[in-house]
N, C-alpha and C positions, 0 to 999 in steps of 0.2 A: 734800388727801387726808384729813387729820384730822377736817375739819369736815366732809366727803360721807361718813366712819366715825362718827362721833361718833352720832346717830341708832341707829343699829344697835348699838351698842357697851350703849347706854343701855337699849335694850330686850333685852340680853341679861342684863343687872343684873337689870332690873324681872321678867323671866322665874324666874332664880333668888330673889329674894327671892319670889315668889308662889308658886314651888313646893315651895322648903327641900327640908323631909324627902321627898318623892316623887319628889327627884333620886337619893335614897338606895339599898341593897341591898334588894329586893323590889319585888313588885308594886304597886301602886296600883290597889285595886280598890274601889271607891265606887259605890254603885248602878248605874248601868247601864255602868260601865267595868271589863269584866270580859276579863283578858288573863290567858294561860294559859302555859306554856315552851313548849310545843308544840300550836299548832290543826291539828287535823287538818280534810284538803278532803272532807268527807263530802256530803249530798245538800240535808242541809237548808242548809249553808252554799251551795250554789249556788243556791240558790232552790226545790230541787224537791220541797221536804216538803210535809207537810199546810198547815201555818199559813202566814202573811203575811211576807213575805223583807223581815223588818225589817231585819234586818244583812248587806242584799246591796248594793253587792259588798264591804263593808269587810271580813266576815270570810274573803271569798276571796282577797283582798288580802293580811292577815297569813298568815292560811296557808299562802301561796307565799312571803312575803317572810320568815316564820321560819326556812322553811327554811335562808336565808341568815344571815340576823340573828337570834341570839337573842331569844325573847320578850321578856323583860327589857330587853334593851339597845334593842331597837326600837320599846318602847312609852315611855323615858324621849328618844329620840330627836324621838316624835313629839311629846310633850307639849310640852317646850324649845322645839322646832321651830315649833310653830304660832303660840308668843307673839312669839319672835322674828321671824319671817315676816312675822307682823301689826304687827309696830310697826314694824318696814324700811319695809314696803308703806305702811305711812303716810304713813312720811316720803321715802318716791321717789315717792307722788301729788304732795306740795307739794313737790316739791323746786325749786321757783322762790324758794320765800320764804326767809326768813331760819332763821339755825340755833336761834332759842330759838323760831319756832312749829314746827319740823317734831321738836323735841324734845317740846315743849308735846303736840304730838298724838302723838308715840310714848305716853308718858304716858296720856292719855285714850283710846287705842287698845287697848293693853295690860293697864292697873291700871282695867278696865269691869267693872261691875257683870255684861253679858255672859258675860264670858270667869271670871267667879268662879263666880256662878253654875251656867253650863253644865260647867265643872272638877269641881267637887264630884258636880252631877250624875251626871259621868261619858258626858257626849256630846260625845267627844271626835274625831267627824266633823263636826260643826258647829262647834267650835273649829279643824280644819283649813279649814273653808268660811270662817269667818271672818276668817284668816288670808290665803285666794285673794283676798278681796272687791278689796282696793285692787290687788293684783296687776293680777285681770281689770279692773278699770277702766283703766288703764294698756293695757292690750293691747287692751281694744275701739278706746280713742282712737287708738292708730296703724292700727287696720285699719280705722276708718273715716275715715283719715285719706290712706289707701290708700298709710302705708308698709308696708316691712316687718317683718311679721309676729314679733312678738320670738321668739328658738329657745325661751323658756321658757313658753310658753304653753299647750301641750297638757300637760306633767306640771302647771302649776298648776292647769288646769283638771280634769286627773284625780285630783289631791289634795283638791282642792275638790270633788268629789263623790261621796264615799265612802259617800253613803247619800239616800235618796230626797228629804229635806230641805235636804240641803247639797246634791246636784244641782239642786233647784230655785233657790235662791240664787245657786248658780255663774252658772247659766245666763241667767238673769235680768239679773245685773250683765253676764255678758258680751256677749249680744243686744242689753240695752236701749242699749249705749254702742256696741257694734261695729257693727251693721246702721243705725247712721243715718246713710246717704247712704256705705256702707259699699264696698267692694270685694268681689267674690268672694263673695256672702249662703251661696252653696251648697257651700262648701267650711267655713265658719264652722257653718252651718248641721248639718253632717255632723258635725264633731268634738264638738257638742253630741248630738246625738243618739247616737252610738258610746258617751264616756263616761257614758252615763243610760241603756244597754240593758239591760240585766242587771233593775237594778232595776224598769225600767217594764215590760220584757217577764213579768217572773217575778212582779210585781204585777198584769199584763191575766190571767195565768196563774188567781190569787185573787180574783178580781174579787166573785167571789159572797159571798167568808169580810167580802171590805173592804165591802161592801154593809153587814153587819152592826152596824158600828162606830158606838157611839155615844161618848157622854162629853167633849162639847165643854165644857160646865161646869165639870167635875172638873180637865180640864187649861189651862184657860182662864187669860188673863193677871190674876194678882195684885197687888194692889198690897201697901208695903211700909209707913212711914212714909207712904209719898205716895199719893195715889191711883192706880189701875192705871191710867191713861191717861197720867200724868206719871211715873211708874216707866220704861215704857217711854219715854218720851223720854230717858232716861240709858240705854234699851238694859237694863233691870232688868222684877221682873215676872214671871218664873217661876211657873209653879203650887203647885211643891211647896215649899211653906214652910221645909225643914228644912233646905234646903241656901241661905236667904238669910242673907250675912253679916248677923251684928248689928248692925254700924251701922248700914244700912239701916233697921233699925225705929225708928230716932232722929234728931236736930236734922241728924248728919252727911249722911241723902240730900236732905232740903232744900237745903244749902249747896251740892253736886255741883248739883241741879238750876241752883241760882241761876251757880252758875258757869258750866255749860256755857250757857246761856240766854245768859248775856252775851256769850259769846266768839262766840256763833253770833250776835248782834244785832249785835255790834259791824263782824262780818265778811261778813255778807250782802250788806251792797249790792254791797262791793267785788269780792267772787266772784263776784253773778250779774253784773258790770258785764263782769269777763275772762273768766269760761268758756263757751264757746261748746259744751259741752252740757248748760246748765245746766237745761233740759227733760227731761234725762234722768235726769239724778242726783234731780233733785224727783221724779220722776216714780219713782222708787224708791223715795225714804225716803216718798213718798204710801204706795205698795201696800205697806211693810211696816209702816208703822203703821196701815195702814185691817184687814190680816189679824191685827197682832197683838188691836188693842180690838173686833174683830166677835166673838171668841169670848167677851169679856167680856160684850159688848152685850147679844148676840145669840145665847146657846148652845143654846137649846130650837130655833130657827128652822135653825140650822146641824144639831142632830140629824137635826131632819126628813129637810133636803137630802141628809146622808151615806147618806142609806136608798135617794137614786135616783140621788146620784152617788158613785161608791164612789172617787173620787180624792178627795175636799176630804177623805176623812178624812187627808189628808198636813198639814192644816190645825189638826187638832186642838189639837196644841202647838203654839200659836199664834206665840208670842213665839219660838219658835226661830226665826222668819224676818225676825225683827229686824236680824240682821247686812245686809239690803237700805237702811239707815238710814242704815250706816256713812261709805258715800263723801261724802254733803253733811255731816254733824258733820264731819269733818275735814276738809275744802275750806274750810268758813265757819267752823270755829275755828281756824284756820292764817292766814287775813284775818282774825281779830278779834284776835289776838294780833302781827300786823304793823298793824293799826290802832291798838294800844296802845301799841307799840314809838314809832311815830312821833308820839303824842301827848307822849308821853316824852323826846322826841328833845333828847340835850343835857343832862338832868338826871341828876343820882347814881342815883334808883332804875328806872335802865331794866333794868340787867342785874339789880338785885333782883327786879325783878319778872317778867324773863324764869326767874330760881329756882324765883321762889312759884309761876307758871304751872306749869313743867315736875315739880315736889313738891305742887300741890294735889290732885290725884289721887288720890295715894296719903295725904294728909292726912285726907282724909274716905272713905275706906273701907280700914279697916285691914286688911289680908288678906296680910300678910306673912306667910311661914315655914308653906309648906301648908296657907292662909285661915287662918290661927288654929287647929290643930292641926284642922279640918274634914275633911284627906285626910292620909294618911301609909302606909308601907309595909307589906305583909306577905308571910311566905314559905308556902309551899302545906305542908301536911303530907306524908310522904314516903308514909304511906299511899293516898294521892289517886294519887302517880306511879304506886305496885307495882297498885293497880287498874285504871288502865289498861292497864297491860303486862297483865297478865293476863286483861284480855278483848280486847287485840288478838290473845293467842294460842288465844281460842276460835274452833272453826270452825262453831258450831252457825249457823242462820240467824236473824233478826230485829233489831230495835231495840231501845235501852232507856228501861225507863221509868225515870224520878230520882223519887225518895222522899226527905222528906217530901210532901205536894201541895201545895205553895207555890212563888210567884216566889223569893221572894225570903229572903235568910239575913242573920244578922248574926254570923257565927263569932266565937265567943274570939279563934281563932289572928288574925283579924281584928281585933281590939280591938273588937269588936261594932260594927262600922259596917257597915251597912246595903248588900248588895250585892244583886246579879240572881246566884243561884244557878249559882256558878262550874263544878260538878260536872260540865254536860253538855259543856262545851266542855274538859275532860279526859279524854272519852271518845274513842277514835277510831269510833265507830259514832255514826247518827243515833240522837238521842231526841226521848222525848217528855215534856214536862213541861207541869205546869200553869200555864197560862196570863191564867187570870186575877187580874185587881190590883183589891186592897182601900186605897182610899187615904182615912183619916178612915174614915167609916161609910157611905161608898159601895165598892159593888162592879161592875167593872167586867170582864163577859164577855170572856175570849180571845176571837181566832177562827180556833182552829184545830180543826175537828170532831172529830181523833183524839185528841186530849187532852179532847174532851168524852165522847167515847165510853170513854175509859180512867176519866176520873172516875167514869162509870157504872159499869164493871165493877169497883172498886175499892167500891163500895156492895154488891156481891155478900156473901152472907148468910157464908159460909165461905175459908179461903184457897187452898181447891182450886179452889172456886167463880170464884175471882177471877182464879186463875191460867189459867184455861181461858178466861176472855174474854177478857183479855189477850192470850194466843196466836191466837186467832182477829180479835185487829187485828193480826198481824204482831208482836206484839213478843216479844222471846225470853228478854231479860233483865232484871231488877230488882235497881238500886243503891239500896241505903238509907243516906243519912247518919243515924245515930245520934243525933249531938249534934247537931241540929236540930230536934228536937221528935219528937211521936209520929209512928207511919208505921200506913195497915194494914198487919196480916202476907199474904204471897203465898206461897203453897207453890210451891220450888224447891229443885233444888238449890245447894247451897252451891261454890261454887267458890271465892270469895275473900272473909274474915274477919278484919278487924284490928282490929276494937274499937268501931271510927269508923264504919268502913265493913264494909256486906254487899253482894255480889253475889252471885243464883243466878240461874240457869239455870231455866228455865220447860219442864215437861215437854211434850211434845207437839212438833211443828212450825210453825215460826211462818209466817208467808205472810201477805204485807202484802196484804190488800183492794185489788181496782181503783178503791173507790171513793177510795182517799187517791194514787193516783195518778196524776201527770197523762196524758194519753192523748199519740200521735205527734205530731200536729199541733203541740199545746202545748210539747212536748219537743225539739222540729225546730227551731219559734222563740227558745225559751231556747237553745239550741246557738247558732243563730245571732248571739243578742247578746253572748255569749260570745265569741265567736270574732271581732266587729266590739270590744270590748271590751279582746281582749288584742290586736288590732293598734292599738289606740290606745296600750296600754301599751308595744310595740314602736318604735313612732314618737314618742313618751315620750323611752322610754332613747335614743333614737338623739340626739334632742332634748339632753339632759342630757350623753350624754358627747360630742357636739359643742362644746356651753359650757363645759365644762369642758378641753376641749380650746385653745380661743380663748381663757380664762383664763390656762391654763401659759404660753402664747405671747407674749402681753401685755407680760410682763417680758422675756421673753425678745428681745424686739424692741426694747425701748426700751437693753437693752443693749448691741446691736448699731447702736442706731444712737450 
């Protein structure tokens, strides 16, 4: 019982060591990980705004599930959650081998260049996909093994894809391992496609804005110390420079590389000798490292393509679809590490070196205590709350626009760290903000046309001027942070003023244009995936508190007997 705990017990360690201060009181909000006390389920959170339903279905997801669980507590929840998950999941893929490799690979699962990287980030739907990966291998191998079907499958498969990236991923591990020579394709088949509605129905929805999408360059995979091709073989390699740990740029990713290299050389034969789908599992960590170095390769060639196929731009961020990698590193470092054991066998430094295996990990990428102070907490200003109360108590009609015209912020109250502009997901009304990202000295076009069109009316010569476009896109109010740099001024009235923050009221009547909205047909079928969507989430819960049920039982029977 100790040794089937011990695994889990360890990446519950490695979990709190990696996130220290962001276990703490406040938010954790880091560029694109932006959680609020309370999301409200507004239009553009279901997919039906102007722009690209980048945070469909994750932020419908919180939204309903805040209502239960505070913000706060359910975003420290998922954080903890997803490391712990992923390094269980590890080690119940091997749980044949011995307890210092399926330690070994909690380790290397957990303390990944991955999982630091995309933390800081703040893409913390692809850290819950990352998390599913070894689950869903587990669950394809018994349905295509034509047992049954484990009860936790459908919530890991709906945890795993909380957004159109991590749905791909999910899906991927789960198809490529369940459907070989599988049971029931059409029932596997369904529950992939239910959890992946939302966002592929309300993405066919934009089809024209995704048409547009370039910038496969800019987010293209990076190298670090190593070159970008050998980065991602540790599963490293992100775009954005600012968020790679510092060891990375030094002697420490070489030695990760040389390590993991050996544990995967050492372990190879003997894994592809015993897994009988070992066609499948290569045949993943193939496609997520042929998608992560094609945007390196190849990013003018992949521009092109995005212009006639409006899905590869799901491709862009390339190395996000790295977590497809994960199941062969830990298959073939779990036999290179029982490979070493028995070279071992009989001498003093066996269980030393089942230590150093399980501690080299975190020896060469030091990202203890919130990566090295890279993420840490903060609390919202109370003025942020009193402005949303007071424009959930306006009855005028329209949306609002967020001012300054930037993504993105880096607040004081923040310690200046660099977030995606918290302001619109404390509103309970849709808004519109500016969409486009300046990253280095490249500028990279939104694609949502009503935020191009508010740009343009925001160039109007006066603030009368400006106010009167603005109402004729629908929008009725304008929030201004203050201490976020300069704004233009928009003639309105004043309704709420705290120093920080202005909100007015835009005279006139707002009426959102036909053309920012989607027409019946489009509306009918987002309803639809919606509704296939949340009976997944029903058959979910029903799923979870069944296992939980069989859990309390468990003891309860070994007592009686």
């Amino acid at each position: 019982m100790i040794e089937r705990a011990a695994p889990t017990v360890w990446a519950g360690v490695l979990a709190v060591l990696m996130l220290g201060p962001a276990l703490g009181a406040g938010f954790v909000l880091s560029y694109d990980m932006v959680w609020v006390p309370d999301l409200a389920l507004t239009r553009d959170v279901l997919g039906l705004g102007s722009g690209l339903p980048r945070a469909v279905p994750s932020d419908a997801v919180v939204a309903v599930l805040d209502e239960v669980v505070p913000g706060l507590v359910l975003q420290k929840l998922v954080l903890i959650g997803a490391l712990v998950l992923a390094g269980a999941g590890a080690a119940e893929l091997v749980r044949e081998r011995s307890l210092a490799a399926r330690l070994a690979v909690v380790s290397l699962t957990v303390w990944s260049p991955y999982v630091a990287e995309r933390l800081w980030m703040g893409h913390w739907p692809m850290l819950l996909a990352y998390a599913a990966v070894p689950w869903l291998v587990l669950a394809g191998r018994r349905w295509a093994a034509a047992e049954r079907g484990p009860v936790w499958l459908l919530p890991v498969l709906l945890v795993g894809s909380l957004s159109a990236s991590a749905g791909i991923v999910s899906a991927a591990v789960l198809l490529a391992t369940g459907l070989h020579r599988g049971r029931r394709p059409a029932l596997l088949l369904a529950m992939v496609a239910a959890v992946n509605a939302p966002w592929v129905i309300a993405g066919l929805t934009h089809a024209g804005e995704a048409a547009s999408a370039t910038g496969f360059e800019v987010f293209a995979l990076r190298g670090d110390a190593l070159p970008a091709p050998l980065a991602a073989l540790t599963l490293g390699g992100i775009w954005n420079t600012s968020v790679v740990p510092s060891s990375r740029e030094s002697w420490p990713a070489w030695v990760a590389l040389a390590l993991l290299v050996a544990l995967i050389g050492a372990g190879l034969r003997r894994w592809w000798a015993a897994d009988s789908q070992r066609t499948a599992i290569l045949g993943l960590w193939v496609a997520g490292m042929a998608i992560a170095v094609a945007g390196w390769a190849a990013p003018e060639a992949l521009d092109d393509l995005a212009q006639v196929i409006p899905g590869l731009a799901l491709m862009r961020d390339s190395s996000r679809l790295l977590p497809l990698c994960l199941p062969l590193i830990v298959l073939t470092a779990a036999a290179g590490v029982d490979a070493l054991r028995d070279r071992l066998r009989g001498t003093a430094p066996r269980w030393a070196a089942a230590v150093a295996l399980a501690l080299a990990p975190i020896a060469v990428l030091p990202a203890a205590w919130g990566l090295a102070g890279g993420i840490g907490t903060a609390d919202y200003p109370t003025s942020w709350q009193r402005a949303g109360a007071t424009l959930a108590e306006e009855t005028a009609p329209g949306d609002v626009l967020v001012l300054p015209w930037s993504a993105y912020r880096a607040p004081a109250w923040n310690e200046h760290r660099p977030v995606l502009d918290p302001l619109p997901r404390m509103l309970p009304r849709a808004s519109v903000t500016d969409g486009d990202l300046v990253i280095g000295r490249t500028e990279i076009a939104g694609e949502d046309p009503r935020a191009t069109a508010a740009a343009e009316a925001l160039a109007a010569p006066d603030p009368e001027a400006r106010a009167s476009e603005l109402s004729r896109l629908g929008i009725g109010y304008v929030i201004t942070d203050r201490t976020a740099g300069e704004a233009p001024q928009v003639a309105g009235e004043t309704v709420h003023d705290s120093g920080d923050l202005l909100l007015q009221r835009l005279p006139g009547e707002a009426t959102r244009p036909a053309a920012y909205t989607i027409g019946p047909a489009a509306l009918t079928a987002v309803i639809v995936a919606w509704v296939a969507y949340g009976l997944a989430w029903l058959g979910a819960t029903t799923s979870t508190v069944l296992l939980l049920i069989s859990i309390v039982r468990r003891p309860a029977a070994k007592v009686r007997r």
